[in-house]
Residue frames relative to the residue before (quaternion, step in Angstrom):
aa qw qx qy qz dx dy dz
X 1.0000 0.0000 0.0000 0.0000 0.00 0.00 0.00
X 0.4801 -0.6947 0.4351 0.3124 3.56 -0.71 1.14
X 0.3279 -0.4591 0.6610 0.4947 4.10 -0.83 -1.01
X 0.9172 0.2457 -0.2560 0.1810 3.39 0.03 -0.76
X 0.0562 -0.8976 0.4298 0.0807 4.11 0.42 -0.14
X 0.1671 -0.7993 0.5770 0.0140 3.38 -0.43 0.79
X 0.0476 -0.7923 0.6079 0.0205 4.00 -0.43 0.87
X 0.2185 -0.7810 0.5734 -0.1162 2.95 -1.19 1.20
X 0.2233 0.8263 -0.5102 0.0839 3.38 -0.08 1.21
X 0.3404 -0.6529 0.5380 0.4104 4.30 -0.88 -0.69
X 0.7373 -0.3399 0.4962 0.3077 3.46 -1.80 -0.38
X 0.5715 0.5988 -0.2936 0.4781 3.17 1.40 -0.97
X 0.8713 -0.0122 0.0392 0.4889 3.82 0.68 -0.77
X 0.3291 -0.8523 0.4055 -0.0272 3.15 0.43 1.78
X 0.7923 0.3987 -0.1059 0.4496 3.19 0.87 -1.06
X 0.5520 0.5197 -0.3952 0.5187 3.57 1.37 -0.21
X 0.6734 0.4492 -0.2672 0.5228 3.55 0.94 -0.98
X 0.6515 0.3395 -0.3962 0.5508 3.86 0.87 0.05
X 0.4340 0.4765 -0.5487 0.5324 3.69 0.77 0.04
X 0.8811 0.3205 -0.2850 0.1994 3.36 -0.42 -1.24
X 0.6300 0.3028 -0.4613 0.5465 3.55 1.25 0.23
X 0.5283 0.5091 -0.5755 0.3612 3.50 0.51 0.42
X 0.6438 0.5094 -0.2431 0.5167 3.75 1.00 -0.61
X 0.5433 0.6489 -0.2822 0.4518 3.48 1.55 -0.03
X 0.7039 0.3981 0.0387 0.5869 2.80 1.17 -1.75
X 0.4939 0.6355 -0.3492 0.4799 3.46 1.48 0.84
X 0.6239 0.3561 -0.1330 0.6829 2.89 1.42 -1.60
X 0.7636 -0.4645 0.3085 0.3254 3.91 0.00 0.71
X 0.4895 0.6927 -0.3763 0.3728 3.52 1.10 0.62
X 0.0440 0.7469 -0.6631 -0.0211 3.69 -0.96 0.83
X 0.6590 -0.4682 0.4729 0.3506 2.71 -2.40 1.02
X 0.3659 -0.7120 0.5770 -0.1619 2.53 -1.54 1.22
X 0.7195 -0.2144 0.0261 0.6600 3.94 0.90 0.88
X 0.8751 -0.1337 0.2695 0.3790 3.42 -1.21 -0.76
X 0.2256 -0.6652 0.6250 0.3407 3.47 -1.16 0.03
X 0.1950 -0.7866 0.5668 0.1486 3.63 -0.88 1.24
X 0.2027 -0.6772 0.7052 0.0546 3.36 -0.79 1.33
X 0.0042 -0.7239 0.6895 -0.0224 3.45 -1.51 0.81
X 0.3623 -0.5194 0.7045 0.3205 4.07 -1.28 0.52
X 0.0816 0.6132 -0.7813 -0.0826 2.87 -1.67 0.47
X 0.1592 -0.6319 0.7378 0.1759 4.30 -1.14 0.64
X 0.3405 -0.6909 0.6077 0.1936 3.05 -1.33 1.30
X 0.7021 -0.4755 0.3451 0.4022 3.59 -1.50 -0.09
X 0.5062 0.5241 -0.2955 0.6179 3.60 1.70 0.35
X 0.5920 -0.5179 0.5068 0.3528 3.58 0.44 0.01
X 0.4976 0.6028 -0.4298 0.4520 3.66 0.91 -0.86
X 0.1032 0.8384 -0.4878 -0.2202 3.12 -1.36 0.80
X 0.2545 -0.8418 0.4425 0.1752 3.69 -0.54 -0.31
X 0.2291 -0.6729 0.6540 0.2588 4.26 -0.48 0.34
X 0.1310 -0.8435 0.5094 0.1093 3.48 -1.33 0.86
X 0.4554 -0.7972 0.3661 0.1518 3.36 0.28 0.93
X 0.1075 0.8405 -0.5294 -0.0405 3.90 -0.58 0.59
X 0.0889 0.8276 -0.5489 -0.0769 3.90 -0.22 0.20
X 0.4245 -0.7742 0.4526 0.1251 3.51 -1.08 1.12
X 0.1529 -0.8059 0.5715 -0.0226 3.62 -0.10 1.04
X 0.1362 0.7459 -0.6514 0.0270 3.73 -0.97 1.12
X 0.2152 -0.7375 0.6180 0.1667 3.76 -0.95 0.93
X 0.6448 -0.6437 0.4093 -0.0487 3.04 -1.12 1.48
X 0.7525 0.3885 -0.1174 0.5186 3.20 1.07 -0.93
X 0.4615 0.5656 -0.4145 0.5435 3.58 1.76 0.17
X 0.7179 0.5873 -0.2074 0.3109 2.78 0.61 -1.51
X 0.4317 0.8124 -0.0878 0.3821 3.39 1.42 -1.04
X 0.7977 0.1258 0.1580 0.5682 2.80 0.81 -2.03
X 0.4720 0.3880 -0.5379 0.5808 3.34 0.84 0.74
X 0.7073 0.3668 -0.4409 0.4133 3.80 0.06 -0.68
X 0.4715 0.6994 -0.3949 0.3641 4.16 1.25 -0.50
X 0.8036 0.3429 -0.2181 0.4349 3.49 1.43 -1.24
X 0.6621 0.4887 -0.4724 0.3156 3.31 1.31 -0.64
X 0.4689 0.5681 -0.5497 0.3939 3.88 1.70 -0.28
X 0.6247 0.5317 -0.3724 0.4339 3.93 0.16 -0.95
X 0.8222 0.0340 -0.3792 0.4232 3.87 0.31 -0.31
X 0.4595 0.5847 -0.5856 0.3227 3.10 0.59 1.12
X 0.5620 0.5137 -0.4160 0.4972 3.49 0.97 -0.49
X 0.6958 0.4141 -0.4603 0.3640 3.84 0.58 -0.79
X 0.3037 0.6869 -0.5187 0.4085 3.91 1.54 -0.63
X 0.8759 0.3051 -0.1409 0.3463 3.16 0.05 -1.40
X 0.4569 0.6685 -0.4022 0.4274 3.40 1.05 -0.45
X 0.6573 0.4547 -0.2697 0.5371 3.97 0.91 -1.45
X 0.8364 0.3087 -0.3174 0.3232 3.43 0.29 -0.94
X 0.6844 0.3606 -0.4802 0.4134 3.44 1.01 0.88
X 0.6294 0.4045 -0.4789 0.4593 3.21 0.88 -0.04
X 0.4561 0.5300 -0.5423 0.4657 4.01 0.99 0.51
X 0.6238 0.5248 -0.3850 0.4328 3.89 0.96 -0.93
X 0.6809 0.5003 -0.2988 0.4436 3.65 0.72 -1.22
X 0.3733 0.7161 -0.3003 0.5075 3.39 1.43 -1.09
X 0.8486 0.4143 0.0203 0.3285 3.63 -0.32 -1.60
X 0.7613 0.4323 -0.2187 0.4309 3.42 1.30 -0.64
């Protein structure tokens, strides 16, 4: 599961695109800034506004920064017991 998720829905189907960040925000995702609404005119004249909302889960995120602290401490862990090592 990524941290970060980007949904992507239209005007045309409101409710699929609110399913999917409701079903986001099941599996442990929150909104995440703004909803960006955009126009788009298709090559038909037809238009439509597409809709994007950014979803990050917190608890990935969490635990990825948990391991890069742990191999940093072992980083450091070698380079003193190489100094002690050495003297």
């Amino acid at each position: 599961m990524s941290p970060y998720k980007l949904i992507r829905g239209s005007d045309k189907n409101i409710a699929a695109f609110e399913e999917q960040i409701a079903n986001a925000m099941l599996d442990g995702y929150d909104l995440a800034n703004d909803l960006v609404v955009q126009p788009k005119t298709n090559a038909n004249g037809e238009t439509e506004v597409l809709l994007f909302q950014a979803m990050i889960c917190e608890e990935i995120l969490d635990f990825d920064e948990s391991d890069e602290d742990d191999e940093e401490d072992e980083e450091v862990d070698e380079f003193e017991e190489e100094e002690e090592l050495s003297r």
